[in-house]
N, C-alpha and C positions, 0 to 999 in steps of 0.2 A: 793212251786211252784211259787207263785205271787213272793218271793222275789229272787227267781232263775231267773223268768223273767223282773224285775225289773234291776238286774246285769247284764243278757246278751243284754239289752236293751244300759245299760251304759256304756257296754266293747264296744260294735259298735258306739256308739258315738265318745267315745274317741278314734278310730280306725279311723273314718270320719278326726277328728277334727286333726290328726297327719297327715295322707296322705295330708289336703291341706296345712299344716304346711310346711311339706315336700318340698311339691310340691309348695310352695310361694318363698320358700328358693334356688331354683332350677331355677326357673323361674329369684328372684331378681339377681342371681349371674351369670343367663344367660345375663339378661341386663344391668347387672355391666361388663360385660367382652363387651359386643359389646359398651357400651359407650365409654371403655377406648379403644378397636379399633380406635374408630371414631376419634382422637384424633392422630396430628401427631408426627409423630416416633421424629422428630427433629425439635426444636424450637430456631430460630435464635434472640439473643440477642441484642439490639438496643438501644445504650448509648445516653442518652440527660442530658443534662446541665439546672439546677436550681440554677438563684443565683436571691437571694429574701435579707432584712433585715429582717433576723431569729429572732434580738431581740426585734422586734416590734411588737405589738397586729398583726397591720394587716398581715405581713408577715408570722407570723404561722398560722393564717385563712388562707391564700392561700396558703400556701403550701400543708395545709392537705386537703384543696379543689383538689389540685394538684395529690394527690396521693392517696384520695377517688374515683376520677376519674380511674384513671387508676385500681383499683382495682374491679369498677364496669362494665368499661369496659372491661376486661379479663375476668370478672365472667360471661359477657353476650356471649363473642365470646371467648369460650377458645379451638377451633377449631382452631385457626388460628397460624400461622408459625412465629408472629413475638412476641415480647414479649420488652417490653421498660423497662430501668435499668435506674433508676433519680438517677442522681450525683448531690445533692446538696451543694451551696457555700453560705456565709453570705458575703452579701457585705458590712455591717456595716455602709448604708447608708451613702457610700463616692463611688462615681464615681469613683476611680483610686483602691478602694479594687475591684469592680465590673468589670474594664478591667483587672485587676491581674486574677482573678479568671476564667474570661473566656478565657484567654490564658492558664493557669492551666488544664482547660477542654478538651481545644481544643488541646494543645501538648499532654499532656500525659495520660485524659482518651479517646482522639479524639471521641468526643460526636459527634454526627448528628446533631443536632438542640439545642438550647437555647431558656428556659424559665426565663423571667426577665426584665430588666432596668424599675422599680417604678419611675426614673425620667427621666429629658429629658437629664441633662447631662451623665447620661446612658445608654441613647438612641441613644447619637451622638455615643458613644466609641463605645457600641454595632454592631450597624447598620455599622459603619466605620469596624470592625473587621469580623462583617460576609461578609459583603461585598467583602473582601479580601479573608476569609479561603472560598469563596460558601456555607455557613452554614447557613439555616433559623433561625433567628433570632423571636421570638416572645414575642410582647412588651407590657409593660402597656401605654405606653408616646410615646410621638410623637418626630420624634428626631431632628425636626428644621420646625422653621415656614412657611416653604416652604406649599402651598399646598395640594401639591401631594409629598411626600416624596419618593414615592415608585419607581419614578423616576429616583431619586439618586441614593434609595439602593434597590432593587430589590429580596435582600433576605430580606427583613424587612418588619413583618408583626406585623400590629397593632391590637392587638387584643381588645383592647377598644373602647367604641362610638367615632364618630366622633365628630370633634368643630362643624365642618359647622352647622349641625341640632342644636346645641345648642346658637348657635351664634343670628342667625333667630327667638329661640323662645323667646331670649330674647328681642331682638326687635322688635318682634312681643308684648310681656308683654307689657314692656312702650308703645306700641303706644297704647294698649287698655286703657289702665289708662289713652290717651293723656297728659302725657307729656315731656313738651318741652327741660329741663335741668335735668341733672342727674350728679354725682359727682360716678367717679370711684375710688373704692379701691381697687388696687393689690397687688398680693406677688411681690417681685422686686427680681423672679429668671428669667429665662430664659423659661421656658413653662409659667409662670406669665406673660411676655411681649411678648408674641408668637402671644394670642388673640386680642391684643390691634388693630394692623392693620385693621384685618378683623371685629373687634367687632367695629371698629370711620365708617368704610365704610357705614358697616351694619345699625350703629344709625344715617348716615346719608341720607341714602338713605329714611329714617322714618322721615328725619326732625328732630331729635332729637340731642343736641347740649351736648357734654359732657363737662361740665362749668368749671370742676375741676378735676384735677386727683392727686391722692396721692399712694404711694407705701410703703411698709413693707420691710424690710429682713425679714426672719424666724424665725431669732434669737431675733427677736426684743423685749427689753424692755418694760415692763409699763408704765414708764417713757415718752419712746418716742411716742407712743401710745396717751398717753392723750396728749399729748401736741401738736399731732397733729389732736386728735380730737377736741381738743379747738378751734382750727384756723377753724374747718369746720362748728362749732357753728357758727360764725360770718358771715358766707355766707349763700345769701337768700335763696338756695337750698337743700331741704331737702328730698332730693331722692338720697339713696346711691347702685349703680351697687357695690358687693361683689365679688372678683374672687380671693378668694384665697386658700391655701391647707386645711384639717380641723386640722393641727397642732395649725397651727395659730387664729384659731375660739376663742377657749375659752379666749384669752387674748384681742382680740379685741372688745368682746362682752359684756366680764365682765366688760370692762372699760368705755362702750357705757354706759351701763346702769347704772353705778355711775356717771356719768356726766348727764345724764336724756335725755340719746338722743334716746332709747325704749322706748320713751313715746309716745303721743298724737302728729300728729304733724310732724312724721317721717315717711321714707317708707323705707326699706330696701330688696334689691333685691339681692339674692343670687345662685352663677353659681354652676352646678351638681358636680364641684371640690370637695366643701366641704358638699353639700347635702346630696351626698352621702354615708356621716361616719357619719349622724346625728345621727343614732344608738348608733353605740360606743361610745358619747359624756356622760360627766357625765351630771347629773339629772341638776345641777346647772347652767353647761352653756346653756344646752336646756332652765332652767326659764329663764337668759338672752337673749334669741332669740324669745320671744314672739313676736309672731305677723311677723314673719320676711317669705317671700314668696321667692319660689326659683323653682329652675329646678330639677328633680330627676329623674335617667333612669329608665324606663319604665319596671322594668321586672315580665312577667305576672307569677301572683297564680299559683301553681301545687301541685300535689301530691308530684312527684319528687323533688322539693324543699324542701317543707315542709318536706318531711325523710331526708333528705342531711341536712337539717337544726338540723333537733334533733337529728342523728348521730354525728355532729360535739357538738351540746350542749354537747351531754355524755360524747362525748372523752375529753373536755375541761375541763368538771366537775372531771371525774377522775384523768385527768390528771396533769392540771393546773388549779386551782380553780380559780386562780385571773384574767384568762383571760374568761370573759362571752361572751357566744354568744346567743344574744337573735336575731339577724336576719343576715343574709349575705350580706354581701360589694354588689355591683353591680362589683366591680374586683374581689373577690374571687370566683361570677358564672360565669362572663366571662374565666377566669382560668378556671376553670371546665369542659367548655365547649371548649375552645382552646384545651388543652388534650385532650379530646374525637377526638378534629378534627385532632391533632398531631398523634397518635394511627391510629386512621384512615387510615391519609395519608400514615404514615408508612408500614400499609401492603399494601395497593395498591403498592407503589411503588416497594416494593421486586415482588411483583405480576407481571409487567409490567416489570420490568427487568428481572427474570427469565422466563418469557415467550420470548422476543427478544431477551437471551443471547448477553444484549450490554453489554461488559465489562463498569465500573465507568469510568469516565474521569479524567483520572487526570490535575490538572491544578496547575501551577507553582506558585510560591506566591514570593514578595520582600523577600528580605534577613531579613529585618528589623521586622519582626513579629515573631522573633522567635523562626525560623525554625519550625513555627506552618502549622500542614498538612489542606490542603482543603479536604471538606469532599467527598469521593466518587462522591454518589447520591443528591449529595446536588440540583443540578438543579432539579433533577426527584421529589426527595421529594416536592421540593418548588411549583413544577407545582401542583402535588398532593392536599397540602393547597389548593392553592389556586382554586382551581376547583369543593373542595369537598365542600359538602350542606348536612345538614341536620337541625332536630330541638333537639336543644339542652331546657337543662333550659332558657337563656333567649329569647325563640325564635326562628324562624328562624336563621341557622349559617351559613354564610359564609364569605370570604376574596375575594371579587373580587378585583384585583390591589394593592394586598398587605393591604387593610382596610378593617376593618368590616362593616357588611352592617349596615347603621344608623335604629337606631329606635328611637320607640318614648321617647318624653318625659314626666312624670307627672310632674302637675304643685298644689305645696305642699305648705301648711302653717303651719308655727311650731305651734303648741296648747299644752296644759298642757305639758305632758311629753311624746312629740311625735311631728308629724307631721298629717295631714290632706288633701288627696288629694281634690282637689281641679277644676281640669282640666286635659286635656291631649292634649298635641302637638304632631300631628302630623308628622310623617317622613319627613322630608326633605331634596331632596336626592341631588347632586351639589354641584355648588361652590357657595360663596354668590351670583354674580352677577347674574349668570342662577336663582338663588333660587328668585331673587325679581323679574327679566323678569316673572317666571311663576308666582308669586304669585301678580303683580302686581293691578289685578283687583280685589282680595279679599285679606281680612286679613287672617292673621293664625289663630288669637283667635278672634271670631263674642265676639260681647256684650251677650250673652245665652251661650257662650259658661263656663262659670266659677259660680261656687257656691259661697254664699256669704265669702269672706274673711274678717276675724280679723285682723286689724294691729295692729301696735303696740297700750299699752295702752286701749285697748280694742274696737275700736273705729269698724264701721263695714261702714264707707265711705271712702271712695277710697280719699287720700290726694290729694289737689287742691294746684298744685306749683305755686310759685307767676309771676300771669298774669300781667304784667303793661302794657295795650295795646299801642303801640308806635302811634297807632293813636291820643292819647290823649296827647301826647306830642310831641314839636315841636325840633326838634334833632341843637342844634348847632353844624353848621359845620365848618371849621378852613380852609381856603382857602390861599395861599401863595400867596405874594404880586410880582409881578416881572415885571423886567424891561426891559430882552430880552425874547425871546422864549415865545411871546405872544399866540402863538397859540397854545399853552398845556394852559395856563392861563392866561385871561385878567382881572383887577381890573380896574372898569371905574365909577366914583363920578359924581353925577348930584347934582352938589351945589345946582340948582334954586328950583329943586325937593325935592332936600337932599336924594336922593334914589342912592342904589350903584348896579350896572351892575355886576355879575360875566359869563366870557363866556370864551369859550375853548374848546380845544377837550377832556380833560379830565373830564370837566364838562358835555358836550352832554354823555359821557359814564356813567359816574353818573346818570344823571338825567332817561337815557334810562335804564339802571336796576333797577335801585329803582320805576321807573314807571311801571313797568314788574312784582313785585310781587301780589300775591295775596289780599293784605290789604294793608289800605292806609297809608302811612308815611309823617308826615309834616316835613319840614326841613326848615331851614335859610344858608345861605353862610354868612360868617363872615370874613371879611380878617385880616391874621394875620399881622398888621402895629401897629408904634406909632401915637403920635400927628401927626406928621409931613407928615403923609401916607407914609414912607418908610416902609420895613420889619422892626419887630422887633424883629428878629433874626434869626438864621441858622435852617436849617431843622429839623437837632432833636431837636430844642428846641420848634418847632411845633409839634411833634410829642408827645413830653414828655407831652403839655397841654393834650392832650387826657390822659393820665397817672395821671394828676393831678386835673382830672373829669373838666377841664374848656372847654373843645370842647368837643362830643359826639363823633366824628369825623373830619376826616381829607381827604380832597377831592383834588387831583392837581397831579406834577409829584414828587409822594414820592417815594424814592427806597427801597424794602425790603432790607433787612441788618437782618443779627442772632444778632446783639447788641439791636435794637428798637424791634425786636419781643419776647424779655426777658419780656418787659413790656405792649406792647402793642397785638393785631391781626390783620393780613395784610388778606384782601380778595386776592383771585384767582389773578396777573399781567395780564392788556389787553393791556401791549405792548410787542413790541420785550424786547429780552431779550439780555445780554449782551451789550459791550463795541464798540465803532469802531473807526478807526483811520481816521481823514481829509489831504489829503494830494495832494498838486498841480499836477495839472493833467502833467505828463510830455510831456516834448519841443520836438516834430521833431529832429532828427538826420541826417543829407543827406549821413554820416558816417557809418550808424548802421550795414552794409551787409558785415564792418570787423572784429565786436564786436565777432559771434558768435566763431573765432579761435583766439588763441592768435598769438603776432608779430613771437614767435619761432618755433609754428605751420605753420604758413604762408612762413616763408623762408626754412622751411625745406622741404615741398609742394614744393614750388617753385624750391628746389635744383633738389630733385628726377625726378620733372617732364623731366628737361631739363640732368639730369644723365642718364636718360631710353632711351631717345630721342638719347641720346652719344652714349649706349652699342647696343641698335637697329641699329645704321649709322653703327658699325664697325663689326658688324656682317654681315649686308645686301649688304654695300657696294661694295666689290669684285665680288658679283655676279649680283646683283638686279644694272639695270641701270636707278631704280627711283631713287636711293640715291649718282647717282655720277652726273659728270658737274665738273663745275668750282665752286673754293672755296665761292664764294657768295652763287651759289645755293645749296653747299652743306650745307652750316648752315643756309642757310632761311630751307632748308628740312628738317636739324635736331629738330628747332625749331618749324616747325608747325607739325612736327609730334607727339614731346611730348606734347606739349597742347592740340592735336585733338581728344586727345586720354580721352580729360575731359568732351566729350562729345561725343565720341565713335563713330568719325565720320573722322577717316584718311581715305586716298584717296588710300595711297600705299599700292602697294601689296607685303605681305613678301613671302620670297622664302625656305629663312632655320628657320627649323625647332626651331632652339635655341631663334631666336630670336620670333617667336612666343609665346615660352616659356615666356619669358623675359615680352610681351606685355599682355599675359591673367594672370599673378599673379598682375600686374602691375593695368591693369584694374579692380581686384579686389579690392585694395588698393584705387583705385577711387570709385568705389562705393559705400564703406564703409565712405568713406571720404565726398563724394558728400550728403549721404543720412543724414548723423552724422550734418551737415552744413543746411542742409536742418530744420530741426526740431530745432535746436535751434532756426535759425532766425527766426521760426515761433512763438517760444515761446516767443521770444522777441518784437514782433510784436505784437502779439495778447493780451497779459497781460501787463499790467500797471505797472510799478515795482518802487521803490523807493528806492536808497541804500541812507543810513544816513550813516556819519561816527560818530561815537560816542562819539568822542571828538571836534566834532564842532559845533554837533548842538545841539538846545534845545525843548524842547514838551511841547505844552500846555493843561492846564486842565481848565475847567470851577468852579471857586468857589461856592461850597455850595449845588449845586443839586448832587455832587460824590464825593467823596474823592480820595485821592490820592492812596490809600491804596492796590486797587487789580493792579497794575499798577507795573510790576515787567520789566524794558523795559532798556539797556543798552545806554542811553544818558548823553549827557553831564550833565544837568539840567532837572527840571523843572520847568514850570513856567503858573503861576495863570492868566487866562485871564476873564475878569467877564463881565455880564450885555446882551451882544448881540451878535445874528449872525453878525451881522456889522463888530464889532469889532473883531469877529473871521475872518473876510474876510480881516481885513487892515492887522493881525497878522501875518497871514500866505503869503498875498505877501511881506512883509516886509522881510521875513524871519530871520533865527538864525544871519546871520554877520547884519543885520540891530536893533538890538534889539525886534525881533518877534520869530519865533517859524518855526523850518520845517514839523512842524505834528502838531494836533490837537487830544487827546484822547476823545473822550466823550461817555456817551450812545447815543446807537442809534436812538431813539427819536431823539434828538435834532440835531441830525444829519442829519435826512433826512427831517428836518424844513430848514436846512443851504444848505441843496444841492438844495433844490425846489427851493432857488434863485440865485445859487451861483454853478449848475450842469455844464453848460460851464468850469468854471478853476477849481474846483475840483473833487474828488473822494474820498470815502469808502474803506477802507479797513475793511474787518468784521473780528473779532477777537473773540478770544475764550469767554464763556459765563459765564464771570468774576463779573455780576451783575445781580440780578433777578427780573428787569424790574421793572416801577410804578403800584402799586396798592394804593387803598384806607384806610386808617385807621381806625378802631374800639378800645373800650375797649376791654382786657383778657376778652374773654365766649362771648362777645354780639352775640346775635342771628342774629345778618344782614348778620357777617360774611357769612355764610354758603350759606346767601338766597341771597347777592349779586354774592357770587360768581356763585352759580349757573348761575344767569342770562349772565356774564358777560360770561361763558361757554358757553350760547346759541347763545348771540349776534354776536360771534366768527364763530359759527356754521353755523351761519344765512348770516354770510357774510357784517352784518350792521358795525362790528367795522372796516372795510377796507374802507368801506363808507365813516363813517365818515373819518378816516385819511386821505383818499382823498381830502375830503373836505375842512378840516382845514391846512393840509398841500401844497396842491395847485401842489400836484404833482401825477401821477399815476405811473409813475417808477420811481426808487431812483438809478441813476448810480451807485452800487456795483461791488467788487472784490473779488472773496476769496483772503486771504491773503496767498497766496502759496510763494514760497522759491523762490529767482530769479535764471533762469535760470543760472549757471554758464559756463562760456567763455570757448572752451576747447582747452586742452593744448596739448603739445608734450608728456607728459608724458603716456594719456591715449591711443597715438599711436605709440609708441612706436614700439611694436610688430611688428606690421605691415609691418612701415618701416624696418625693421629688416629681414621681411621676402623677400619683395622685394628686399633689397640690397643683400641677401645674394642669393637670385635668378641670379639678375643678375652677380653679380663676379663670381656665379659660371658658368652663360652661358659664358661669357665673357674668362674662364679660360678655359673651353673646348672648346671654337671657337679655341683661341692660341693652344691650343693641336692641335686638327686635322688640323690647317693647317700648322704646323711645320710637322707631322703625312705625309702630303701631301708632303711638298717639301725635305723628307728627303727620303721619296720615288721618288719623280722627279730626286732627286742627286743620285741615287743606279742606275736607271737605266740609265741615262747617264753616270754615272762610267764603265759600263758592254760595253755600244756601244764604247764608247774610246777604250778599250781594244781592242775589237772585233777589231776595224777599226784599230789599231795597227799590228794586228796578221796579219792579211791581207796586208798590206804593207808590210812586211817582208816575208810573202810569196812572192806576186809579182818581192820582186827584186831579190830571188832565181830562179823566174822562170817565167822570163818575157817574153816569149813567150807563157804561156799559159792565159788562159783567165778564170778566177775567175769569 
C-alpha cells in the first residue's frame, strides 16, 4: 500500500510536471508568433557606400566598427522598415582609387550616402562629388582649410572632432608653461598646412612666437629626418609643437632620441593627430616618446565600449591574429557612432516621406560625372543627419551645420608603455577669434588645473626657454642716412657735442610703439654712413646687417620686399601702401568744349542740323506762311529753325503732319547727342587726365628707397632721379624734350612729402598696390616682431599715426586722383545709328510729301480735264440750238 501510494503520488507529479511543460511550450510559441507579427511584412533595403584603406590596421578597425554598428543597431530596432546594405571599396590609400570607387558606387550600386575620405585630399574629391550627385557624404578630414566647409559642401558631414577646440588647447598648453618661442613640426600634406593659419593666429593672440617651423613629407627618409633635426639642435629653442599623422611618429621619434633630443632639456608637444593612435604604436616607439605631452580626444568610460572593445579583440584574435586591438581609435568610435546616426536618419527619412507622399526630387547632374544619378532623398536624408542627437559611445552626438559637436580634450603624458592623463580641456565651441573674445579674462588651463607631468629624461619641472630680457640689453639700431626726403629720416651731427640727432616720422613711429609695450627696451640709433657721413650703401645692404647680426634692427623708410623677408622679419607697414605717379597738374584749355566730339562728329551734326531745317522748309513751305517771304527770309528761317531745335525752342508753328514727324525723331537724335556731350565734358572737366605718348617721353624713379622692378608702364625710358623732392620738382618742369621726365613713379610716402610743397603744380595719381609699404626690421623669430606690430596696429586705430604724418609732412590733404582711363572723345562711329535713322526719317517724309502732292495735282489735272469737256459739249449744243437757253 505505502508503495502503491508512493507511485500514485509520483504519477501526479509527473502529470503536473508535463501539463506546465505543455503549457510553457504553448504559451512560448504563442509569443513567438506575436513577436514575429510585430515585425513588418516588408523591409525596404538602403545602399550605402564604404570606402576606407582596407589594407591598413586602422581601416579594418573601422570598418568592423562600421558594421558592428549596424548589426547592434538592427538587433535593438528590428521593428523598423528600413534596413542598410554596406557596399564596401578599398581606396588603397590614393585619392583618385577613392573618387573611382565612389563614382563606382554612385553609378552602378547608386548608394544613398558615403562612409570615408581618411584624408583631406579625399575629402576635397568626396565632398566635390557629393555635392554634385546630392549624396551625404560622411568624413573622417576636413576637405579644405576653410572654416566652415559646410558652406561649400552642404552634403558633407564631418564626423570627427573639430580643429578649433584643439587649436585653443594647445594654446592654451604653452601659455601655462609660459612660454614665449615654440619651434613647429608638420606633415607637409595639405590637412598638415590647413592648421598652420589658425594655429600662428591662435599662438599669437597668447603672445607666443613660433621661431621655427620645419615640415616632413610622409614618405620621408631617416636621412632627412636627422639632418633636419641636427639644424634644430643648433637653435636656442627647445619647445617642439608636433602635428603630424601617427604614420610618421615612429621615424621622427626614434631619430629624436638617437640624437639626445628626449632627454633633459626638451619639451615636446603633440596635436590629437597622432595622439590618437598612440595605442597602435609599437612598445619601441612609445619608449622613444617618453615624457612627450599631447592632446587626446576625450572619450568617456562605458560599459558599451568596453564590450565593443572585446567583441572586436575576439574577432581580431580569430580572425587576424596580427592585427591587436587592445583599445579603440577615437575614429573607429566616432564611425560607430556616425552609423548609428546614419541608420537613424535613414528611417526617419522614409518615415517623413511616406507620411507626405513627396515623390524624390530629382536633380540634373553635368554631363561630366558620368552619367552618375543624384540620390533621390538625398536633401531629406542630409536634413535628417543633421538634426538627429543622441548619446552615442563617445558622448553626446550630433552634426549641427554639417560638424560634430566638439568635445573635450584629455591632456596626456606618455609614461612607460602608455600614456597618463593628465588634465582635461574643456569644449571649446567657435571659431578661434569668438574662442579668445570669450575666453579672454581666464585661461583654459588655471595653474591646479594639471597633475605633476614627466618630461622628457625624467625631469618633473616644467622647461624654462631661454629668457634674455631685452631690458638688459641695449638693441642696435641701423638708421639710413639720407639726403632728400628728410622727413621720413633726418641724420643731424653735433661736432662740439660729438652727439648725433636721429628724427623723423618714421622715428616718432618707432619710438611711440616700442614705448607702448609692456617692458622696457633700451635702444641706440646708429646711422648707416662711412667715414665721410655719406650712406654706406643701398637699402638691402642695410638690411642684410640685421642678417649679419651687426644691427638688431632696422628703423626708417624700409620697403617690404619677398627677397629681404627670405632673411630677415618685417613688423606690421604704418604707411600707405603702394606706388603713385607725380604728374604736372594740367594747363587750362579755352578749347576744351570741342574735345568732347570728334571734327567728323562735329560736321556731321552740323550737316543734319541744317538737312532737317531743308526737309522741314519744303514740307511746311506751301502751306505754313512762317516759312515763306523772300529768299533771304526764307534761309535765315531755314537756319534758325534747325539749330532751335538744339535747344528745343523754335518759334514756328508746323501745320503737316510729316514734317512733325521729321522734327520729333530729329529731336530725339538731339538729345541723345546733347546729353552724350554733356557728360563727357564733364568728365573732362572734373578729372585730371594726362595722355603720354610713349615714344616721347620718359618716367622717373628715385634711386635706392624702390626699385624699378614692379614698374611695368609703356614709355619711352626710364630714368634715375636721386637725393630730393627739389630735384624731383626741377625734373618734372623740365620735362621729357628738356632732359627731365613727364611723370614721376614713386611710393606714396614720399609723394605726399613732395606734394605738401609742391601741391599747386602737381598731382597724384594712385596706382595699383605694387609695394607693401615701410615697415621696421628685425632678425628671423625675434620676438619685437609681433609686439611692435601689435602696437603699430593700435596706433593706426587710435588715430596717432595720421597725427603724426600730419605733422611731419606739413600737409592735412594730399591732392589725389584715382587713376581712371581718360575719358575718350566720341566719334561718328558710335552715332552712327542714329543719324541713320533720322536720315532715313526724313527721305522718307520727304518722299511721301512728293507723293501726295504729285497725288494732288494729278487730281487738280482730272478734274479740269472733265470741265473742258463738259464746256466743249455745251458749245456745241449751243450752236445747234442757239435760241435756247442752257
Amino acid at each position: 500500500m505505502e508503495f502503491q501510494g508512493k507511485k500514485k503520488r509520483t504519477m501526479l507529479c509527473f502529470s503536473f510536471v508535463t501539463s506546465l511543460s505543455i503549457l510553457g511550450y504553448f504559451l512560448c510559441a504563442a509569443t513567438k508568433d506575436m513577436h514575429y507579427d510585430s515585425r513588418p511584412t516588408t523591409v525596404e533595403e538602403v545602399h550605402v557606400g564604404v570606402i576606407l584603406h582596407m589594407e591598413s590596421r586602422e581601416g579594418k578597425i573601422v570598418h568592423s566598427c562600421i558594421t558592428t554598428a549596424l548589426s547592434d543597431f538592427y538587433q535593438m530596432h528590428n521593428n523598423y522598415t528600413t534596413t542598410v546594405i554596406l557596399h564596401t571599396r578599398d581606396s588603397k590609400a590614393k585619392p583618385l582609387h577613392a573618387l573611382s570607387a565612389a563614382l563606382n558606387l554612385l553609378d552602378d550600386v547608386q548608394v544613398q550616402a558615403i562612409i570615408g575620405a581618411q584624408t583631406s585630399m579625399e575629402a576635397n574629391l568626396l565632398a566635390e562629388l557629393g555635392e554634385e550627385a546630392k549624396v551625404p557624404v560622411m568624413s573622417f578630414s576636413q576637405p579644405s582649410p576653410s572654416p566652415s566647409p559646410s558652406n561649400k559642401y552642404p552634403f558633407f558631414v564631418e564626423i570627427t572632432q573639430d580643429e578649433t577646440s584643439q587649436i585653443m588647447g594647445i594654446s592654451a598648453l604653452i601659455e601655462k608653461f609660459e612660454w614665449r618661442d615654440v619651434i613647429l613640426i608638420y606633415e607637409n600634406t595639405k590637412y598638415g598646412r590647413d592648421i598652420i593659419p589658425s594655429l600662428v593666429i591662435s599662438l599669437q593672440e597668447k603672445n607666443v612666437n613660433i621661431s621655427h617651423k620645419i615640415s616632413f613629407a610622409t614618405a620621408s627618409r631617416s636621412e632627412q629626418i636627422i639632418e633636419e633635426l641636427q639644424k634644430l639642435m643648433q637653435l636656442n629653442t627647445k619647445v617642439f609643437l608636433v602635428h603630424i599623422s601617427h604614420l610618421l611618429v615612429p621615424c621622427l621619434f626614434l631619430n629624436a632620441k638617437r640624437l639626445g633630443m628626449m632627454g633633459e632639456g626638451y619639451a615636446w608637444i603633440m596635436t590629437s593627430r597622432s595622439m590618437n593612435f598612440l595605442h597602435s604604436m609599437d612598445l619601441s616607439v612609445i619608449e622613444s616618446m617618453q615624457g612627450v605631452v599631447g592632446l587626446k580626444s576625450c572619450i568617456p568610460a562605458s560599459r558599451s565600449l568596453h564590450n565593443l572593445t572585446s567583441r572586436l579583440r575576439r574577432k581580431f584574435y580569430m580572425e587576424e591574429a596580427n592585427v591587436e586591438v587592445r583599445e579603440l581609435s577615437a575614429d573607429a568610435i566616432w564611425a560607430y557612432d556616425a552609423t548609428w546616426a546614419l541608420a537613424e536618419a535613414i528611417e526617419r527619412a522614409r518615415i517623413v516621406n511616406s507620411t507626405t507622399n513627396q515623390p524624390y526630387t530629382e536633380l540634373d547632374l553635368p554631363d561630366d560625372i558620368n552619367n552618375t544619378r543624384s540620390s533621390g532623398h538625398g536633401v531629406l536624408l542630409l536634413r535628417e543627419i543633421l538634426e538627429g542627437r543622441f548619446k552615442g559611445l563617445s558622448g553626446e552626438t550630433q552634426y549641427p551645420n554639417g560638424k560634430r559637436n566638439s568635445g573635450a580634450f584629455e591632456i596626456v603624458n606618455v609614461i612607460g608603455k602608455g600614456e597618463r592623463t593628465v588634465g582635461l580641456l574643456p569644449c571649446v565651441e567657435g571659431n578661434i577669434k569668438e574662442s579668445h573674445l570669450l575666453h579672454n579674462k581666464r585661461k583654459l588651463i588655471s595653474t591646479g588645473d594639471l597633475e605633476t607631468i614627466i618630461w622628457p629624461g625624467g625631469s618633473t619641472r616644467v622647461l624654462i626657454g631661454p629668457k634674455t630680457q631685452l631690458s638688459e640689453v641695449k638693441l642696435r639700431i641701423g638708421v639710413p642716412v639720407k639726403v632728400g626726403f628728410k622727413e621720413l629720416v633726418r641724420v643731424d651731427h653735433d661736432l662740439q657735442g660729438n652727439r648725433t640727432y636721429v628724427t623723423g616720422f618714421c622715428i616718432d613711429v618707432f619710438k611711440a610703439a616700442i614705448g607702448a609695450l609692456p617692458y622696457k627696451v633700451h635702444y641706440e640709433f646708429i646711422p648707416f654712413q662711412d667715414a665721410n657721413g655719406h650712406s654706406a650703401g643701398t637699402y638691402n645692404d642695410l638690411v642684410h646687417q640685421v642678417y649679419l647680426k651687426k644691427y638688431d634692427a632696422v628703423v626708417g623708410d624700409t620697403t617690404i620686399t619677398s627677397n629681404r623677408s627670405l632673411y630677415v622679419d618685417f613688423t606690421v607697414p604704418y604707411t600707405d601702401l603702394g606706388v603713385g605717379m607725380i604728374v604736372p597738374n594740367e594747363k587750362e584749355n579755352m578749347w576744351i568744349f570741342l574735345k568732347p566730339l570728334s571734327a567728323d562728329l562735329w560736321i556731321t551734326s552740323l550737316c543734319f542740323f541744317v538737312v532737317t531745317g531743308l526737309v522741314v522748309w519744303l514740307i511746311e513751305r506751301p502751306i505754313n506762311q512762317e516759312f515763306q517771304g523772300s529768299p533771304s527770309q526764307q534761309i535765315g528761317t531755314i537756319f534758325w529753325f534747325s539749330f532751335s531745335t538744339l535747344v528745343f525752342a523754335h518759334r514756328e508753328k508746323l501745320s503737316n503732319n510729316l514734317a512733325k514727324f521729321v522734327v520729333i525723331v530729329w529731336l530725339f537724335v538731339v538729345l541723345i547727342l546733347n546729353s552724350s556731350y554733356t557728360a563727357t565734358l564733364a568728365s573732362m572737366m572734373t578729372v585730371k587726365q594726362i595722355q603720354f605718348n610713349s615714344k616721347l617721353n620718359y618716367i622717373g624713379y628715385q634711386i635706392g628707397a624702390f626699385t624699378k622692378g614692379p614698374i611695368d608702364l609703356n614709355f619711352k625710358g626710364l630714368k634715375q632721379f636721386i637725393h630730393s623732392e627739389e630735384e624731383y620738382a626741377d625734373v618734372l618742369s623740365r620735362g621729357s624734350k628738356h632732359g627731365g621726365a613727364s611723370a614721376i613713379i614713386d611710393e606714396i610716402p614720399y609723394i605726399k612729402i613732395f606734394l605738401a610743397k609742391y601741391s599747386a603744380k602737381y598731382s597724384m595719381i594712385k596706382t595699383k598696390s605694387t609695394t607693401n609699404g615701410f615697415a621696421f626690421v628685425f632678425p628671423k623669430g625675434s620676438k619685437l616682431v609681433h609686439d611692435i606690430s601689435r602696437q603699430i596696429e593700435t596706433l593706426r586705430e587710435e588715430g596717432k599715426l595720421l597725427e603724426m604724418e600730419e605733422a611731419w609732412f606739413q600737409s592735412k590733404t594730399t591732392l589725389m586722383y584715382e587713376d581712371k582711363s581718360n575719358p575718350n572723345t566720341l566719334n561718328l562711329n558710335s552715332f552712327r545709328g542714329l543719324f541713320l535713322v533720322s536720315g532715313v526719317s526724313s527721305a522718307s517724309a520727304l518722299f511721301l510729301f512728293k507723293v501726295f502732292s504729285l497725288k494732288e495735282k494729278w487730281d487738280a489735272m482730272k478734274k479740269c480735264k472733265v470741265g473742258d469737256m463738259i464746256g466743249g459739249q455745251l458749245q456745241r449744243i449751243r450752236m445747234f440750238f442757239p435760241n435756247r437757253a442752257f
